[in-house]
MOPAC internal coordinates of N, CA, C and O (Angstrom, degrees):
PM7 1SCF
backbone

  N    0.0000 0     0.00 0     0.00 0    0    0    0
  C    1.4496 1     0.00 0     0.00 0    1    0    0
  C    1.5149 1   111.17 1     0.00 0    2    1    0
  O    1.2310 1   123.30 1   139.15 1    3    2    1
  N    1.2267 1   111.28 1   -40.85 1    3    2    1
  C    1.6457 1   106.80 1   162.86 1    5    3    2
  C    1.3513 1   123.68 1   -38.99 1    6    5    3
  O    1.2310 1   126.12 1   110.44 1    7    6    5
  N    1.1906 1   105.84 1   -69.56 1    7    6    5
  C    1.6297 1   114.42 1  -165.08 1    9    7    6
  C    1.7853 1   113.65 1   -54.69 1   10    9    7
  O    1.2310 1   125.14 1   147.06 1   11   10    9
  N    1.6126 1   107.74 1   -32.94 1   11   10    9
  C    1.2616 1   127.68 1   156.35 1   13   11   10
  C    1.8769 1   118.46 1   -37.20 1   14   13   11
  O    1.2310 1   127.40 1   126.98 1   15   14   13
  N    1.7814 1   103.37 1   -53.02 1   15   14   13
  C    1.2866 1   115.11 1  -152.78 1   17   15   14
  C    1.7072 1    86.43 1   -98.58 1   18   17   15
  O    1.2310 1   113.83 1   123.70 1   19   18   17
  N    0.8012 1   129.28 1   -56.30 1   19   18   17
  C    1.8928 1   117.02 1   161.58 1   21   19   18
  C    1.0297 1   128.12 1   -28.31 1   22   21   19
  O    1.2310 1   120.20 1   126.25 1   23   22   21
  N    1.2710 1   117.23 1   -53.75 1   23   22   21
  C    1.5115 1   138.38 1  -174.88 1   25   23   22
  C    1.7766 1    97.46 1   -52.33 1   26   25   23
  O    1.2310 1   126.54 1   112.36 1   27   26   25
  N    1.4495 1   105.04 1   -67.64 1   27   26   25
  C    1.2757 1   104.57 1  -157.34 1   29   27   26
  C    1.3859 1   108.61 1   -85.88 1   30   29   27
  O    1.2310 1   117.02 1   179.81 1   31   30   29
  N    1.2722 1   123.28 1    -0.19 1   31   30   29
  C    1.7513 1   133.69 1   168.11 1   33   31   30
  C    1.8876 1    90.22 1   -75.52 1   34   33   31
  O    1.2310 1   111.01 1   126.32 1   35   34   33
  N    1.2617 1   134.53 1   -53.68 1   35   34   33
  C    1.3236 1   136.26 1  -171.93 1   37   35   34
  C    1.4100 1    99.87 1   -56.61 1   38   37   35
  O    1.2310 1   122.95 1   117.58 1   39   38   37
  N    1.6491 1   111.95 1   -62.42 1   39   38   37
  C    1.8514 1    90.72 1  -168.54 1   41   39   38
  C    1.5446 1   101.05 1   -84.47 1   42   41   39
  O    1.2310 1   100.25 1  -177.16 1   43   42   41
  N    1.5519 1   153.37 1     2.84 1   43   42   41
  C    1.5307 1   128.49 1   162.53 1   45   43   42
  C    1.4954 1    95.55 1   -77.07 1   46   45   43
  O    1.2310 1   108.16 1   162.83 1   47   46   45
  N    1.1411 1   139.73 1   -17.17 1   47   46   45
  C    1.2511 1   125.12 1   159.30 1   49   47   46
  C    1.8787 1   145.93 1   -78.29 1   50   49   47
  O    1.2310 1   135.16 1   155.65 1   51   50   49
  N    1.3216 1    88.28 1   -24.35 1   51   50   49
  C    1.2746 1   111.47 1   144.14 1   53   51   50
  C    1.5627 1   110.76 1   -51.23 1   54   53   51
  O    1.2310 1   128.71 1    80.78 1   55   54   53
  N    1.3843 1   100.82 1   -99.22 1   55   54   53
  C    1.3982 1   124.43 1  -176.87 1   57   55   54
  C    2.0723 1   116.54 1   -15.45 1   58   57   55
  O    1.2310 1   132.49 1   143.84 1   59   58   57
  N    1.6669 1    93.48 1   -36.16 1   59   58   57
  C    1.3611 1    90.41 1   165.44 1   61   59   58
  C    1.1844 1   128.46 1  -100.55 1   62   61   59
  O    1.2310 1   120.81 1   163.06 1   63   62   61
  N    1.3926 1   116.06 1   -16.94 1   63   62   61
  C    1.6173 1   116.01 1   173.66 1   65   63   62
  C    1.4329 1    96.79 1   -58.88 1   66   65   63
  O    1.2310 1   115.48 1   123.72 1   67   66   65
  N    1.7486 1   126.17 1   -56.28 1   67   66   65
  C    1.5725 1   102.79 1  -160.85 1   69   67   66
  C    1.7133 1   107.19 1   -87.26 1   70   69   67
  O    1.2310 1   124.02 1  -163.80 1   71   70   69
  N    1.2332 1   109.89 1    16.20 1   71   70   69
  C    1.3223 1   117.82 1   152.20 1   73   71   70
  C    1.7694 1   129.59 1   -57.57 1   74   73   71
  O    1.2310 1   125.38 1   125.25 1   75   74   73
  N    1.5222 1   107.27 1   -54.75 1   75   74   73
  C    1.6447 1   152.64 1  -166.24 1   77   75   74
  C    1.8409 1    87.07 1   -88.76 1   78   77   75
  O    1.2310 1   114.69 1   122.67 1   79   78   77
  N    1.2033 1   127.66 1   -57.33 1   79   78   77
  C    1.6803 1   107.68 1  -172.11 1   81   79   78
  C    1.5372 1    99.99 1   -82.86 1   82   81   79
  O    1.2310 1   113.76 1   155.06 1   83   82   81
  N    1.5194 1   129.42 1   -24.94 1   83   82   81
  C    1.7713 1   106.43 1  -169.02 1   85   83   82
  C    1.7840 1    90.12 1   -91.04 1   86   85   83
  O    1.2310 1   105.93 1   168.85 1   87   86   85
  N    1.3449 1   143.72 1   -11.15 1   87   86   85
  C    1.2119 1   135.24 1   161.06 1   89   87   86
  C    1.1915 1   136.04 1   -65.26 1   90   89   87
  O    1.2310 1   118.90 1   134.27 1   91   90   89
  N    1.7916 1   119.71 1   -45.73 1   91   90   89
  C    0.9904 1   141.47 1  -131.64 1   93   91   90
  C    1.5585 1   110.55 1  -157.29 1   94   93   91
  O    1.2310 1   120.63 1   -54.19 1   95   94   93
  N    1.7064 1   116.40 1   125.81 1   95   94   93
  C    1.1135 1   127.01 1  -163.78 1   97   95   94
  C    1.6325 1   110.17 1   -60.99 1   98   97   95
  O    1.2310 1   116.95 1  -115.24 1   99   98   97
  N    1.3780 1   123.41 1    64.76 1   99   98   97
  C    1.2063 1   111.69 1   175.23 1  101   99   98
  C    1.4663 1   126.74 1   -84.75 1  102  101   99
  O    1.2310 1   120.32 1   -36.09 1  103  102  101
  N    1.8175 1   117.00 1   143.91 1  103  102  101
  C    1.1574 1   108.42 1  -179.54 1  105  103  102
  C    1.6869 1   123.98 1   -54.04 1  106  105  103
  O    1.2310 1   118.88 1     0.04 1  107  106  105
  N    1.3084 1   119.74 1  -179.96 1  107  106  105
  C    1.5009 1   136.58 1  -179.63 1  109  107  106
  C    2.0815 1    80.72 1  -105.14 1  110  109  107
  O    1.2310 1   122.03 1   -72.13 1  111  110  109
  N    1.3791 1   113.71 1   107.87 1  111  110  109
  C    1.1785 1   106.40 1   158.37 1  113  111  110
  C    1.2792 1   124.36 1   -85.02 1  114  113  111
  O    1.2310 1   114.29 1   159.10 1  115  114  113
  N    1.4436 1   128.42 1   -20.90 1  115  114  113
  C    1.1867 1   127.10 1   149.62 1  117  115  114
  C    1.5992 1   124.27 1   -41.11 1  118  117  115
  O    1.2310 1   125.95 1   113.01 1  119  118  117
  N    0.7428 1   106.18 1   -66.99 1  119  118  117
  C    1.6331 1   134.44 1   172.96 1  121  119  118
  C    1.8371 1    86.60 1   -21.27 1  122  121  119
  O    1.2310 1   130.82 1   108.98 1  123  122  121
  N    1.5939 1    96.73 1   -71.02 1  123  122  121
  C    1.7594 1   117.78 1  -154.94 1  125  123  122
  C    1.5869 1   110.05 1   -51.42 1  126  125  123
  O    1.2310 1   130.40 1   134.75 1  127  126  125
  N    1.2965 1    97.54 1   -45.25 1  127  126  125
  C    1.6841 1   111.86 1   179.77 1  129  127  126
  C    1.7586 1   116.10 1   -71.88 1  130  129  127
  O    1.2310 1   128.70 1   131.49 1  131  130  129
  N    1.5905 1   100.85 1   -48.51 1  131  130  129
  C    1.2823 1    97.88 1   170.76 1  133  131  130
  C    1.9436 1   117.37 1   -50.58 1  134  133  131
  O    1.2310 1   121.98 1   143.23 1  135  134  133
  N    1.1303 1   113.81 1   -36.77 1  135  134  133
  C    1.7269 1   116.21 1   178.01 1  137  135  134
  C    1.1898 1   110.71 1   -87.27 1  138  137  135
  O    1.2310 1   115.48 1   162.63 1  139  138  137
  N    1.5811 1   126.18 1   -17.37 1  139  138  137
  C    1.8416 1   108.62 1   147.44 1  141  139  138
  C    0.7655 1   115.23 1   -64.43 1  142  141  139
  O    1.2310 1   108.05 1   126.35 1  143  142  141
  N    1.0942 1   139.93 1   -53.65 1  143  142  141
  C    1.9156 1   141.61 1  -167.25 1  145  143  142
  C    1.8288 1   114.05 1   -60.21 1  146  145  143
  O    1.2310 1   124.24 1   151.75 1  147  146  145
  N    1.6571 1   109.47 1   -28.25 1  147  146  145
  C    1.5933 1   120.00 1   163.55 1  149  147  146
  C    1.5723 1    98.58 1   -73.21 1  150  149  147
  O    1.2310 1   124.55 1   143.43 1  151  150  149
  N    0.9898 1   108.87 1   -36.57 1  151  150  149
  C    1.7239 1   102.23 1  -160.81 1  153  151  150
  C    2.1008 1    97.88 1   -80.54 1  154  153  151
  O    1.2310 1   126.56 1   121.26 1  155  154  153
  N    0.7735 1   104.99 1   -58.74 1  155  154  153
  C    1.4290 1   116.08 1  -169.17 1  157  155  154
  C    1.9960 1   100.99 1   -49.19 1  158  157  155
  O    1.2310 1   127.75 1   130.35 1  159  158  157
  N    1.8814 1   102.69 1   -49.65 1  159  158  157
  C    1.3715 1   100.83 1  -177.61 1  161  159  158
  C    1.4068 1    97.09 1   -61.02 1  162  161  159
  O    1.2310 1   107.93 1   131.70 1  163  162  161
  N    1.6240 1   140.14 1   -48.30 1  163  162  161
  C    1.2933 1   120.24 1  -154.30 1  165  163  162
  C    2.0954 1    91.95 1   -76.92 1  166  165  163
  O    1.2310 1   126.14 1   120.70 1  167  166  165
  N    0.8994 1   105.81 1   -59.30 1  167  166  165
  C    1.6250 1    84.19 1   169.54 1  169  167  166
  C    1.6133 1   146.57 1     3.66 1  170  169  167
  O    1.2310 1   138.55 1   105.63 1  171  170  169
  N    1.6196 1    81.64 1   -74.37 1  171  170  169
  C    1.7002 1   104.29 1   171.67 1  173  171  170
  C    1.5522 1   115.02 1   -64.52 1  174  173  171
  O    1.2310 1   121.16 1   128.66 1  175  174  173
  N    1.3486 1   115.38 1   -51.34 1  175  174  173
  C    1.4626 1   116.55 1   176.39 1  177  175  174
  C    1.2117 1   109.42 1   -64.90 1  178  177  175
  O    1.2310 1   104.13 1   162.22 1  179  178  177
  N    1.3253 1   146.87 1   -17.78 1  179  178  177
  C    1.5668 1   140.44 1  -175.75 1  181  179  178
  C    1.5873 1   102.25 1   -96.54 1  182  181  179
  O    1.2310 1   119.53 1   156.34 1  183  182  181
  N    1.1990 1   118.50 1   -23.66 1  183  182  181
  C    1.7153 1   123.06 1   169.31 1  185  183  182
  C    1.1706 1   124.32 1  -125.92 1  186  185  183
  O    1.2310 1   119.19 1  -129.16 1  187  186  185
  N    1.5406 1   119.14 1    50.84 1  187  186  185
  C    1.4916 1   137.33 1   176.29 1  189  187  186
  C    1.2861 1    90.35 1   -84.09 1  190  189  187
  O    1.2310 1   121.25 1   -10.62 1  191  190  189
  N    1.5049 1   115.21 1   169.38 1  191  190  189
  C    1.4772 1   120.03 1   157.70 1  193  191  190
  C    1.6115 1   103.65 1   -92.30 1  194  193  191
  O    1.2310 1   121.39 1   -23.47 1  195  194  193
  N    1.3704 1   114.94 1   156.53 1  195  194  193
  C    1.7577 1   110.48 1   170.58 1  197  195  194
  C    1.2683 1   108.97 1   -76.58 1  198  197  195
  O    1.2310 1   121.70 1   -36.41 1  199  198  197
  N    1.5295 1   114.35 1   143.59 1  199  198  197
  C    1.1197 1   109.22 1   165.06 1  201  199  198
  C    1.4003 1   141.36 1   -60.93 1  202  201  199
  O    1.2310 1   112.77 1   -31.67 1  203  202  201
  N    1.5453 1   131.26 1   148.33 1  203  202  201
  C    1.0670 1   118.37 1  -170.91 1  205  203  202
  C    1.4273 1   125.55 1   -73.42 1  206  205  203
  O    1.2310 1   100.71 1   -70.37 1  207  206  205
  N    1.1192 1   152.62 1   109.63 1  207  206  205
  C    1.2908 1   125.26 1   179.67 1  209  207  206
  C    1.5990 1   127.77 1  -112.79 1  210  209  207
  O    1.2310 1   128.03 1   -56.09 1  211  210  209
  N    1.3958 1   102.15 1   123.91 1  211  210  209
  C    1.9631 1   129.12 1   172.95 1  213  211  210
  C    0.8528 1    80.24 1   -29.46 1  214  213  211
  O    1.2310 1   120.48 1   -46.29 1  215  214  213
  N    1.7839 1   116.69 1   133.71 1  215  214  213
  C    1.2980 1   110.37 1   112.94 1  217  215  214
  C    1.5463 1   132.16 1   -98.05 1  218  217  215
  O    1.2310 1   126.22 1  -149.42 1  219  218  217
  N    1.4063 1   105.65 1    30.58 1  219  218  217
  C    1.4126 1   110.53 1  -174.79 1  221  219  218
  C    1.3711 1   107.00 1   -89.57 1  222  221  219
  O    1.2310 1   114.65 1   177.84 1  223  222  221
  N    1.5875 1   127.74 1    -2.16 1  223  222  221
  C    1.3791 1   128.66 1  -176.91 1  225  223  222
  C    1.3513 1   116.94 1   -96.03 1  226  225  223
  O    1.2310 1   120.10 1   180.00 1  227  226  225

C-alpha cells in the first residue's frame, strides 16, 4: 500500500507543478541560485583578508 500511496503523491505532484509553470509566472530556480553563488563568490573575493606572506621562506 505504500508504494501505491507514494507513487500517486509523486505524480499529483508532478501533475501540479507542470500545471503552476505552464499557468503561472514561475521563477527559473536554477537561474536564482546560479546568481547567488556569482554574487556570494564576487563577495568573498572583494572581502577576503590578504594573505600573509613569510618572509622566512
Amino acid at each position: 500500500m505504500g508504494f501505491i500511496r507514494s507513487t500517486f503523491s509523486f505524480l499529483l505532484g508532478t501533475a501540479f507543478g507542470v500545471y503552476a509553470a505552464q499557468n503561472y509566472n514561475v521563477p527559473n530556480v536554477r537561474k536564482l541560485i546560479d546568481t547567488g553563488l556569482v554574487m556570494a563568490k564576487h563577495i568573498e573575493e572583494n572581502y577576503r583578508k590578504p594573505k600573509r606572506r613569510d618572509d622566512d621562506d
